[in-house]
N, CA, C and O of each residue as an XYZ file, in Angstrom:
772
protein
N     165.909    120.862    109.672
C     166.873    120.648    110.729
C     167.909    119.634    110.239
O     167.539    118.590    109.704
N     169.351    119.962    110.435
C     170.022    119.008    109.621
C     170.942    118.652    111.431
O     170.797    119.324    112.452
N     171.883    117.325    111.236
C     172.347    116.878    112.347
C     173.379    117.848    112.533
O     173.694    118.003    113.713
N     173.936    118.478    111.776
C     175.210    119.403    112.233
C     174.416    120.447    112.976
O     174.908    120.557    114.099
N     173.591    121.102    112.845
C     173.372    121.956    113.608
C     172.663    121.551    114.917
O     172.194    122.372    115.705
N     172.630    120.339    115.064
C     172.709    119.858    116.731
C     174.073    119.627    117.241
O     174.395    119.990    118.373
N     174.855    119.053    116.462
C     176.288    119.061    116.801
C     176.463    120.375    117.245
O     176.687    120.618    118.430
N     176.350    121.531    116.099
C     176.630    122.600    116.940
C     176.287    123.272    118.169
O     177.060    123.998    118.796
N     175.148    123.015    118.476
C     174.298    123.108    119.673
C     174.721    122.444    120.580
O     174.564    122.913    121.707
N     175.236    121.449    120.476
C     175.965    120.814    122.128
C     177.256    121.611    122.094
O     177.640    122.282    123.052
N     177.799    121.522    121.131
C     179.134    122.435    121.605
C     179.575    123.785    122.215
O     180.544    124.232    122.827
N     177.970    124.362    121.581
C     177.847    125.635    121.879
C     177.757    125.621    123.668
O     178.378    126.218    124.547
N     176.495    124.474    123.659
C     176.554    124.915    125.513
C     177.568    124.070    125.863
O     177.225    123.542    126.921
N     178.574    123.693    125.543
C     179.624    123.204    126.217
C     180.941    124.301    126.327
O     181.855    124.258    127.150
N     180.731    125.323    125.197
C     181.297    126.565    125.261
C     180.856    127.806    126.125
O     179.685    128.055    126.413
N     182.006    128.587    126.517
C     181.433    130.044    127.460
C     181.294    130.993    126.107
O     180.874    132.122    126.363
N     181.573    130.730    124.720
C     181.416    131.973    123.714
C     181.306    131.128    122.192
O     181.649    130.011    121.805
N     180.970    131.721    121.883
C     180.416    131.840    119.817
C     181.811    131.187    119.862
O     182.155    130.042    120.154
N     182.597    132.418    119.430
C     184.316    132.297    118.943
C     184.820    130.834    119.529
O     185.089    130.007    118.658
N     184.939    130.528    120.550
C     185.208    129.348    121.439
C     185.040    127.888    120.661
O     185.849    126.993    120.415
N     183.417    128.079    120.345
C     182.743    127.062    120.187
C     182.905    126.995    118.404
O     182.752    126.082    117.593
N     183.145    127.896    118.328
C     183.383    128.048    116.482
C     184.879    127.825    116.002
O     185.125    127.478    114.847
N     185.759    128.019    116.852
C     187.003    127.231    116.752
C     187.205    125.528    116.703
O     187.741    124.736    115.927
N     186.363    125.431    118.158
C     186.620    123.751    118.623
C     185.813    123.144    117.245
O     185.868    121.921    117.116
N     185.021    123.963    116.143
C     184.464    123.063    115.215
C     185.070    123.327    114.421
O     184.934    122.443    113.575
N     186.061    124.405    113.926
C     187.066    124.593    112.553
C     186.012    124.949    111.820
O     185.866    124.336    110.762
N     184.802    126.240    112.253
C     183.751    126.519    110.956
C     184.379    128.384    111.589
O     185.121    128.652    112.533
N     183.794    129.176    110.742
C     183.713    130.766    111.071
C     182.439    130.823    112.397
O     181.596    129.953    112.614
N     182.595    131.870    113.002
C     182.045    132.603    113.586
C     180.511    133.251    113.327
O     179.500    133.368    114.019
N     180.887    133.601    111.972
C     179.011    133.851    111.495
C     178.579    132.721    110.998
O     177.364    132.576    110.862
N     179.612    131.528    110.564
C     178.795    130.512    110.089
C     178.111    129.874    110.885
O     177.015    129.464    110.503
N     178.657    129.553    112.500
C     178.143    128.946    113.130
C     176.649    130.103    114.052
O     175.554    129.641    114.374
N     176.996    131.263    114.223
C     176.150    131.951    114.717
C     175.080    131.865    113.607
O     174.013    131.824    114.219
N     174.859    131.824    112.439
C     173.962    131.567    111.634
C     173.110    130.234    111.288
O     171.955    130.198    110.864
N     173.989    129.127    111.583
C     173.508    127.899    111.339
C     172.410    127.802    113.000
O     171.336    127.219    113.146
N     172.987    128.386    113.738
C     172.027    128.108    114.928
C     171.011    129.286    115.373
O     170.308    129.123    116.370
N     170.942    130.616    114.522
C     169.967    131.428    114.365
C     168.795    130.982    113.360
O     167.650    131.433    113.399
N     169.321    129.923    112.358
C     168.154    128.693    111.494
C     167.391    128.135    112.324
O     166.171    128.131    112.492
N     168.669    127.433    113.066
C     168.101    126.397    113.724
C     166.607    127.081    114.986
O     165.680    126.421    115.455
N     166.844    128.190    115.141
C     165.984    128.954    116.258
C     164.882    129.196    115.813
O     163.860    128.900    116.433
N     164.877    129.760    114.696
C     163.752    130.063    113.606
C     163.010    128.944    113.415
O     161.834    128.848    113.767
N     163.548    128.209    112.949
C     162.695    126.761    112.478
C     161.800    125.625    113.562
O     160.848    124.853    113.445
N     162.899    126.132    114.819
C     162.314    125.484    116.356
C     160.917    126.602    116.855
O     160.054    126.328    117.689
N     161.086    128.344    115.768
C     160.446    128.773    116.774
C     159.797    129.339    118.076
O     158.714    129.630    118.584
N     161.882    129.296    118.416
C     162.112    129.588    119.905
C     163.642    130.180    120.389
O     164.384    130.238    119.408
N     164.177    130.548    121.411
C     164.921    131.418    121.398
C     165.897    130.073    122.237
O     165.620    129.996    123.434
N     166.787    129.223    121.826
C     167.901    128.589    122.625
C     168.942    129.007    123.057
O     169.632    128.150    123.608
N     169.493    130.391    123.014
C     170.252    131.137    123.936
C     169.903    132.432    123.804
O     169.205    132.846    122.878
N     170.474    133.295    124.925
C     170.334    133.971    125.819
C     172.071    134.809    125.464
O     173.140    134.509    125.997
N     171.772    136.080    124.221
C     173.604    136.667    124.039
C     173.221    137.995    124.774
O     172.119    138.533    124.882
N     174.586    138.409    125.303
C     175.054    138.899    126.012
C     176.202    139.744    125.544
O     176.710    139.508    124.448
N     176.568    140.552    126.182
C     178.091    141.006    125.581
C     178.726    140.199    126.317
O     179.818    140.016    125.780
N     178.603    139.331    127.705
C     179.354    138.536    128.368
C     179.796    137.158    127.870
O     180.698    136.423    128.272
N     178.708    136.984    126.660
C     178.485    135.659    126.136
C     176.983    135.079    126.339
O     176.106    135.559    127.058
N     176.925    134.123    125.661
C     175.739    132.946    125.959
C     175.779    132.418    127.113
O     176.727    132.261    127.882
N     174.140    132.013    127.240
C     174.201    131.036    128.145
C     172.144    130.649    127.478
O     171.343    131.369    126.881
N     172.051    129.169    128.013
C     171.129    128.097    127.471
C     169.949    128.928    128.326
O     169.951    129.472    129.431
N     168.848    128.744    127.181
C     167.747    129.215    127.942
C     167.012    128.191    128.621
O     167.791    127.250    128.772
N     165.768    127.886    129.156
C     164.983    126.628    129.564
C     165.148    125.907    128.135
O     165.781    124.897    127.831
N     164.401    126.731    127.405
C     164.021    125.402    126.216
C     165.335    125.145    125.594
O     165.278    124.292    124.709
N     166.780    125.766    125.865
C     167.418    125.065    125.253
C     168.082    124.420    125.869
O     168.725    123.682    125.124
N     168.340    124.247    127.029
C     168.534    123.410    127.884
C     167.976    121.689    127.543
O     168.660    120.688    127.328
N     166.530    121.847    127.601
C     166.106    120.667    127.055
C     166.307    120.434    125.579
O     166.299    119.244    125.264
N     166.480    121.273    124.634
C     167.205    120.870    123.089
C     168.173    120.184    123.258
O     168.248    119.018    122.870
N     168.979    120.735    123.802
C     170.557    119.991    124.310
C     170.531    118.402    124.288
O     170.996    117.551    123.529
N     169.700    118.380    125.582
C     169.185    117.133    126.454
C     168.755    115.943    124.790
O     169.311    114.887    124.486
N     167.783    116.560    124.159
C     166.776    115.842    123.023
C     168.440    115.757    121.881
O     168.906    114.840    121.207
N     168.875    117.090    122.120
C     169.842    116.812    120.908
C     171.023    115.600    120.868
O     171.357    114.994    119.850
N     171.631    115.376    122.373
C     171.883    114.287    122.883
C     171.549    113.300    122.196
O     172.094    112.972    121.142
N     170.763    112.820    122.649
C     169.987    111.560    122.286
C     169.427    110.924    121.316
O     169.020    109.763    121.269
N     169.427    112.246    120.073
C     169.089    111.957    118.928
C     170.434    111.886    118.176
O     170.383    111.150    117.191
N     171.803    112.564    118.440
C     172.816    112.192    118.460
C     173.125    110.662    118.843
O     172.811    109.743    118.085
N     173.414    110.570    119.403
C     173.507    109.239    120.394
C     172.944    107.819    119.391
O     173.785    107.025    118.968
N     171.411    107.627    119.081
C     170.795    107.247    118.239
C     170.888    106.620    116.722
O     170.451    105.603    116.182
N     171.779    107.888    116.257
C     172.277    107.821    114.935
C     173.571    107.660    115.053
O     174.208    107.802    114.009
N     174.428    107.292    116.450
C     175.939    106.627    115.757
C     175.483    105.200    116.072
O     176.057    104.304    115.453
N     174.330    104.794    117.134
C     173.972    103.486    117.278
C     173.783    102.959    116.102
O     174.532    102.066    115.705
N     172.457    103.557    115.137
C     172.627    102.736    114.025
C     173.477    103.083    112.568
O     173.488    102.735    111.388
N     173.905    103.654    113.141
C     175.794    103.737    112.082
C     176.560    102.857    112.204
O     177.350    102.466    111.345
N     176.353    102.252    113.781
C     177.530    101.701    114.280
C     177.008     99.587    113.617
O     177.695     98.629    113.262
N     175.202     99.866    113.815
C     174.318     98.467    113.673
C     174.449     98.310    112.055
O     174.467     97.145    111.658
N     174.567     99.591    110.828
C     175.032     99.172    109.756
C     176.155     98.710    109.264
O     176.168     98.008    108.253
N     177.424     99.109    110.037
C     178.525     99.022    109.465
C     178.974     97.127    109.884
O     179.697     96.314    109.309
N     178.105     97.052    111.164
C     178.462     95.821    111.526
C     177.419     94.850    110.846
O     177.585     93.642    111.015
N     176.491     95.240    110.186
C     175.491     94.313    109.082
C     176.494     94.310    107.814
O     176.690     93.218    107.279
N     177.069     95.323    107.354
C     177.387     95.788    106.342
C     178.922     94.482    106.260
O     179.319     94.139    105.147
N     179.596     93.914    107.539
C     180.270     93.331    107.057
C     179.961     91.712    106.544
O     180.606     90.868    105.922
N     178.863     91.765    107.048
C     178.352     89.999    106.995
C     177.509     90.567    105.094
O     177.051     89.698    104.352
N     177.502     91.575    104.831
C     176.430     91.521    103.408
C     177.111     91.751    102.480
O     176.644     91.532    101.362
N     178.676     92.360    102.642
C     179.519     92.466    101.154
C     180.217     93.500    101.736
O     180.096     93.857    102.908
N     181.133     94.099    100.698
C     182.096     95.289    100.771
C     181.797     96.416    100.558
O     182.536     97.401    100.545
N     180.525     96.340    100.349
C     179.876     98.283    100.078
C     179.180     98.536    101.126
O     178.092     97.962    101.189
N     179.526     99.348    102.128
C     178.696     99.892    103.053
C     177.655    100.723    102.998
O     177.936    101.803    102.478
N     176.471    100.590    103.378
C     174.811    100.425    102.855
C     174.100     99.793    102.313
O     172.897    100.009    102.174
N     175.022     98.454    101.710
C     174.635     97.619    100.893
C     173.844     96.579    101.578
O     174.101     95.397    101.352
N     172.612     97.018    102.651
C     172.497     96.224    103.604
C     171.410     96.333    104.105
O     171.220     97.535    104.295
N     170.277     95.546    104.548
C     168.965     95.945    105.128
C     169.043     96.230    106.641
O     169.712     95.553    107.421
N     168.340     97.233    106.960
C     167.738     96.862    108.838
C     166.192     97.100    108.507
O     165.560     97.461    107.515
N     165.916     96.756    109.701
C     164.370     96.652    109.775
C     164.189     97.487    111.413
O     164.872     96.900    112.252
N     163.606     98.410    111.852
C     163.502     99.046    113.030
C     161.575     99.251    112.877
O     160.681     99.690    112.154
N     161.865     98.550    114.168
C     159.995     99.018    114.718
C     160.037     99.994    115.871
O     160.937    100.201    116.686
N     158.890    100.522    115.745
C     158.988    101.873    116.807
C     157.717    102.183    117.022
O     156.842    101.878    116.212
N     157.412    102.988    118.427
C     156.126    103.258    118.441
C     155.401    105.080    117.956
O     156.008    106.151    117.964
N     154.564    104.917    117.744
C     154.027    106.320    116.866
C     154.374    107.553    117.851
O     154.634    108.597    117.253
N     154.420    107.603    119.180
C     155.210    108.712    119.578
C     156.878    108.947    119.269
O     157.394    110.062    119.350
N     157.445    108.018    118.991
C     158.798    107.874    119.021
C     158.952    108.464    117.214
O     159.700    109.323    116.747
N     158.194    107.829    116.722
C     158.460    107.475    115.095
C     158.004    109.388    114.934
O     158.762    110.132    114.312
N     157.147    109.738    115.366
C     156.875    111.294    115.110
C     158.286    112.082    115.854
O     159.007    112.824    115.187
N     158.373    111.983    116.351
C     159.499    112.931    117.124
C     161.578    112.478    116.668
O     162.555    113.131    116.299
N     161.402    111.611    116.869
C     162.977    110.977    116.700
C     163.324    110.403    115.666
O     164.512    110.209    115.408
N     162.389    110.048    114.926
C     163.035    109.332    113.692
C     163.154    109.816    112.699
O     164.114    109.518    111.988
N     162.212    110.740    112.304
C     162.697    111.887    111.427
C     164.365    112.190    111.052
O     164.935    111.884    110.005
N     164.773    112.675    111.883
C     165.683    113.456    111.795
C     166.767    112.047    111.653
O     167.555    112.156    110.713
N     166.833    111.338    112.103
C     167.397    109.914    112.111
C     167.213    109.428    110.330
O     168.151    109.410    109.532
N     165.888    109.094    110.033
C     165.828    108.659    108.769
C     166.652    109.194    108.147
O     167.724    108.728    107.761
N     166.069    110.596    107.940
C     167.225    111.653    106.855
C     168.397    111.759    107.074
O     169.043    112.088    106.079
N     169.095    111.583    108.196
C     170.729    111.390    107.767
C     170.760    110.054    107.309
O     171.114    110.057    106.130
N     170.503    108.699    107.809
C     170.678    107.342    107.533
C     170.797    107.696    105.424
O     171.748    107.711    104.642
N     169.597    107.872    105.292
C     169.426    107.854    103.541
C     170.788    108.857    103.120
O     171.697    108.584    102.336
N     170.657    109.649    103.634
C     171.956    110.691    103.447
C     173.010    109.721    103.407
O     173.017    109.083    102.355
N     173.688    109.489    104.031
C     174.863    108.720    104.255
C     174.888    107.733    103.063
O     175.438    107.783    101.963
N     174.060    106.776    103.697
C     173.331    105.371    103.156
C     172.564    104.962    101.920
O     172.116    103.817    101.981
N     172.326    105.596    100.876
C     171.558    105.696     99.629
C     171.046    104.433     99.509
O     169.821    104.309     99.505
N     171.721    103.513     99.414
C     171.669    102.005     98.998
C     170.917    101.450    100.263
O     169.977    100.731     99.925
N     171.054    101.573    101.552
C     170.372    100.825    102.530
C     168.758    100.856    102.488
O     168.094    101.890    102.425
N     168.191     99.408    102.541
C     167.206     99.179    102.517
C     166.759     99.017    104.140
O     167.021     98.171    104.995
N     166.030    100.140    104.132
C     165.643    100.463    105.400
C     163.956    100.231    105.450
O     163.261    100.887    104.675
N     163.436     99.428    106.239
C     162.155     99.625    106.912
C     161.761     99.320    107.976
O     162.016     98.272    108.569
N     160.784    100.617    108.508
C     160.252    101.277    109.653
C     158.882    100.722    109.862
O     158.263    100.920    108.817
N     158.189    100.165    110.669
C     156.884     99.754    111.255
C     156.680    100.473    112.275
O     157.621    100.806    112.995
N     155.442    100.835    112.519
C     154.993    101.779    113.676
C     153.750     99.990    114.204
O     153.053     99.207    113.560
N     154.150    100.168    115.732
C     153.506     99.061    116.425
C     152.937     99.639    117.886
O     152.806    100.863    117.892
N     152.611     99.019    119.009
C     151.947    100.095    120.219
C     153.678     99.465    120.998
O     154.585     98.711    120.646
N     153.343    100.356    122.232
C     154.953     99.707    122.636
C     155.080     98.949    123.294
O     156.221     98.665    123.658
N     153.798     98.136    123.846
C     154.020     96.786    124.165
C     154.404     95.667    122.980
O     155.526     95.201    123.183
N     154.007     95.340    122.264
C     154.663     94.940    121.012
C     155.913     95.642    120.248
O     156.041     95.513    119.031
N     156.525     96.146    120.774
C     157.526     96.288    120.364
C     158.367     95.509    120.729
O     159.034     94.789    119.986
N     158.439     95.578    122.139
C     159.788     94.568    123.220
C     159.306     92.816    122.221
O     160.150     92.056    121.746
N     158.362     92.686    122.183
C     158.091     91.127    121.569
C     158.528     91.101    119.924
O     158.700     90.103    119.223
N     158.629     92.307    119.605
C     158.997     91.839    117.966
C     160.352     91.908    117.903
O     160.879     90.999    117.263
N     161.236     92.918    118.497
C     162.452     92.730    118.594
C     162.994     91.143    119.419
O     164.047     90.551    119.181
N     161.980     90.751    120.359
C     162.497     89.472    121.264
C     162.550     88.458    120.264
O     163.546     87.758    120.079
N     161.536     88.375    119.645
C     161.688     87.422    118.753
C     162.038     87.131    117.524
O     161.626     86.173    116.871
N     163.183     88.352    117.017
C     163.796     88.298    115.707
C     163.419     88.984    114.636
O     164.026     88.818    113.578
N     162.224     89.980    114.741
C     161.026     89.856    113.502
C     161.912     91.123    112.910
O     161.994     91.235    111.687
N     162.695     92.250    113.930
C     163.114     93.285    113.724
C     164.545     93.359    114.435
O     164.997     93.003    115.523
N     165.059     94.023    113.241
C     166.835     94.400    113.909
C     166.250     95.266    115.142
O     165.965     94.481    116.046
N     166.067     96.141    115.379
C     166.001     97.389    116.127
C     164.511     97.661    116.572
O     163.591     97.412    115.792
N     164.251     98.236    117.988
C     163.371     98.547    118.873
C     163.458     99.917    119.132
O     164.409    100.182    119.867
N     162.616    101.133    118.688
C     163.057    102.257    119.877
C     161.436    102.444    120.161
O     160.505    102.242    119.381
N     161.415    102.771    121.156
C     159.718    103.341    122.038
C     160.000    103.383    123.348
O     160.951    103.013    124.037
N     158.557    104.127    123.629
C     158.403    105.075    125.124
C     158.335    103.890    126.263
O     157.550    103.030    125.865
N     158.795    103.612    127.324
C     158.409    102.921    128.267
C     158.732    103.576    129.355
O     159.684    104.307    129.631
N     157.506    103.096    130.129
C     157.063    104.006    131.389
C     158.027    103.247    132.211
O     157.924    103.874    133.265
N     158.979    102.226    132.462
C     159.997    102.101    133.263
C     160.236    100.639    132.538
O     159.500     99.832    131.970
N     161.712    100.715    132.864
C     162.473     99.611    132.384
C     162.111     98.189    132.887
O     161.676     98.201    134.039
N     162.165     97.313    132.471
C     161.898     95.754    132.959
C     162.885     95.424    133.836
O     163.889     96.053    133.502
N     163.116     94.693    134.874
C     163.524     94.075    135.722
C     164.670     93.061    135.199
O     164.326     91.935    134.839
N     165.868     93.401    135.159
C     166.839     92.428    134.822
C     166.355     91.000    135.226
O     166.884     90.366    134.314
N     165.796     90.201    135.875
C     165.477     89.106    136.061
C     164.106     89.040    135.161
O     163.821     87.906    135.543
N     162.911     89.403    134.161
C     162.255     89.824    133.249
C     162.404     88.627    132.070
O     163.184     88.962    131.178
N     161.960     87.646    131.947
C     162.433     86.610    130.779
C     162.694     87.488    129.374
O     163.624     87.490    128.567
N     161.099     88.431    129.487
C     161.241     89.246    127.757
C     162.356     90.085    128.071
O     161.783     91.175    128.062
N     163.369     90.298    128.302
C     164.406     91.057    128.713
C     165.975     90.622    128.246
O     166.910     91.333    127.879
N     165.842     88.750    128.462
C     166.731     88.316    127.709
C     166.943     88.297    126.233
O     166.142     88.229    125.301
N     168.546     88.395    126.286
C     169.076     88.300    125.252
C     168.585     89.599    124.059
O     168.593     89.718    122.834
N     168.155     90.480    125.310
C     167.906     91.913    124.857
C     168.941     93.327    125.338
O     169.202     93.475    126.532
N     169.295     93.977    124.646
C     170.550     95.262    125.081
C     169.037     96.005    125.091
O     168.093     95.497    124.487
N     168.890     97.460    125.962
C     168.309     98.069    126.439
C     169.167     99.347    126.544
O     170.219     99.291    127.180
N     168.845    100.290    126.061
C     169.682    101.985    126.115
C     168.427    102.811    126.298
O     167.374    102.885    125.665
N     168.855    103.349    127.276
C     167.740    104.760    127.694
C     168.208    105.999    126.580
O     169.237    106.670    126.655
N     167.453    106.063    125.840
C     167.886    107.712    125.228
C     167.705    108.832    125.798
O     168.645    109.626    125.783
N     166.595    109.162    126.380
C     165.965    109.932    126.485
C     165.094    110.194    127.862
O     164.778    109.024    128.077
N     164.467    110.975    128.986
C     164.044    110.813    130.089
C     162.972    112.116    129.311
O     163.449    113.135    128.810
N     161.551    111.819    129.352
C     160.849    113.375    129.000
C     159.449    113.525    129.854
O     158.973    112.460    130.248
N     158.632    114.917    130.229
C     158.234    114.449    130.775
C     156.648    114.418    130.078
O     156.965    114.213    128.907
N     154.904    114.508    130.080
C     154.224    114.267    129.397
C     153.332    115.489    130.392
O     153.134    115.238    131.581
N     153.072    116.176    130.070
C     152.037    117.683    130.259
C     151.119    117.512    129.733
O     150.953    116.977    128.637
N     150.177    118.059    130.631
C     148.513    117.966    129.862
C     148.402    119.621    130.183
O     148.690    120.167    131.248
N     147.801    120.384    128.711
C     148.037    121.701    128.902
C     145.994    122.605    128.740
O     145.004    122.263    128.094
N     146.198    123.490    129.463
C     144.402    124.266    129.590
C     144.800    125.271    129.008
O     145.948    125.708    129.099
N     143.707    125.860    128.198
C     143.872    127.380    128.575
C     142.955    127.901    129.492
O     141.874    127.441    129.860
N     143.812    129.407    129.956
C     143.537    130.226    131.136
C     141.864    130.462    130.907
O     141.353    130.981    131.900
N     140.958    130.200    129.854
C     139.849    130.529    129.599
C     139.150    129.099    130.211
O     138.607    128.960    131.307
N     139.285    128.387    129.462
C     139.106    127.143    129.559
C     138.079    126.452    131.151
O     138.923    126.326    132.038
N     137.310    126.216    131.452
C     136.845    125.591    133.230
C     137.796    124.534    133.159
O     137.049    123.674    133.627
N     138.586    124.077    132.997
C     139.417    123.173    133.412
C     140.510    123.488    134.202
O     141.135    122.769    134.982
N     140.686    124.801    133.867
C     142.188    125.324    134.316
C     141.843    126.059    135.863
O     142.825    126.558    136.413
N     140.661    126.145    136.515
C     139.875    126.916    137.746
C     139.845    125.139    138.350
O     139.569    124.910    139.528
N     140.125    124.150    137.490
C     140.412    122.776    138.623
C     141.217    122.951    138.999
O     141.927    123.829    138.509
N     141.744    122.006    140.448
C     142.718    121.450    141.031
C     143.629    120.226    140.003
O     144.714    120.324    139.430
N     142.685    119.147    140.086
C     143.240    118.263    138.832
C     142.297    118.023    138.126
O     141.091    118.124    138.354
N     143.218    117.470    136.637
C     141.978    117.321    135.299
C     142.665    116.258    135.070
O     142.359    115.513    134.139
């Protein structure tokens, strides 16, 4: 999965057609219908719905969108956290450490795709990642140990919250957590499990 073909994916559902959405990016028509027939394959799943009328987002790509967002979003944050390290460390941009802690649901799902552009871009940046639980996270970022915080929290802290100061806070992401049976299964003949 590379980041352009999430780029293309928001544009797409921001478009009523292929052609539309393959203009507003200055790529061809099969290039982009191809880069996101990869992208389907590799997800495994069908993110639109063609038509002779045109596209339109299926459920699951609806929520791709949503994830693609945010993992977008993510990676101009710390584009935006290198370039502004990058001026206090010299004149070569990457020439520069961060340190990001995260928790093992986050670090499996979002950072992936994050790492690999960062190194992409960034060759030279000395980057390291700690996996911590996500209560320790808010405390290692509070207290300096780490540039950067991302993990799951079941609701935001209370602006009046001491561990809160002198902390920025960005929601990426809203998801929800399913516990799944199969139809064979005696669990699934419960009410709740």
């Amino acid at each position: 999965m590379r980041l352009e073909q999430l780029e293309y994916l928001l544009m797409l559902s921001q478009s009523e057609s292929i052609n539309i959405a393959s203009a507003k990016l200055h790529i061809s028509h099969q290039c982009l219908n191809k880069s996101l027939k990869s992208l389907e394959s590799e997800l495994e799943t069908t993110l639109f719905e063609r038509t002779p009328k045109g596209i339109s987002l299926t459920t699951t790509g609806k929520r791709a969108v949503e994830t693609a967002k945010d993992i977008l979003e993510l990676v101009q944050m710390l584009k935006a956290f290198i370039a502004d390290q990058a001026q206090y460390q010299g004149p070569e941009l990457g020439k520069c450490a961060m340190s990001i802690v995260t928790s093992p649901l986050t670090s499996n799902t979002i950072m992936v795709p994050v790492v690999k552009q960062l190194k992409k871009q960034y060759p030279n940046l000395n980057l390291t990642i700690n996996e911590i639980s996500p209560q320790q996270v808010l405390e290692a970022v509070h207290t300096d140990r780490y540039d950067l915080g991302i993990t799951n929290m079941h609701e935001l802290l209370p602006a009046h919250d001491e561990r809160r100061q002198g902390l920025h806070f960005e929601v990426l992401y809203c998801d929800q957590t399913v516990i799944l049976a199969s139809k064979y299964s005696s669990l699934a003949r419960k009410q709740k499990i």
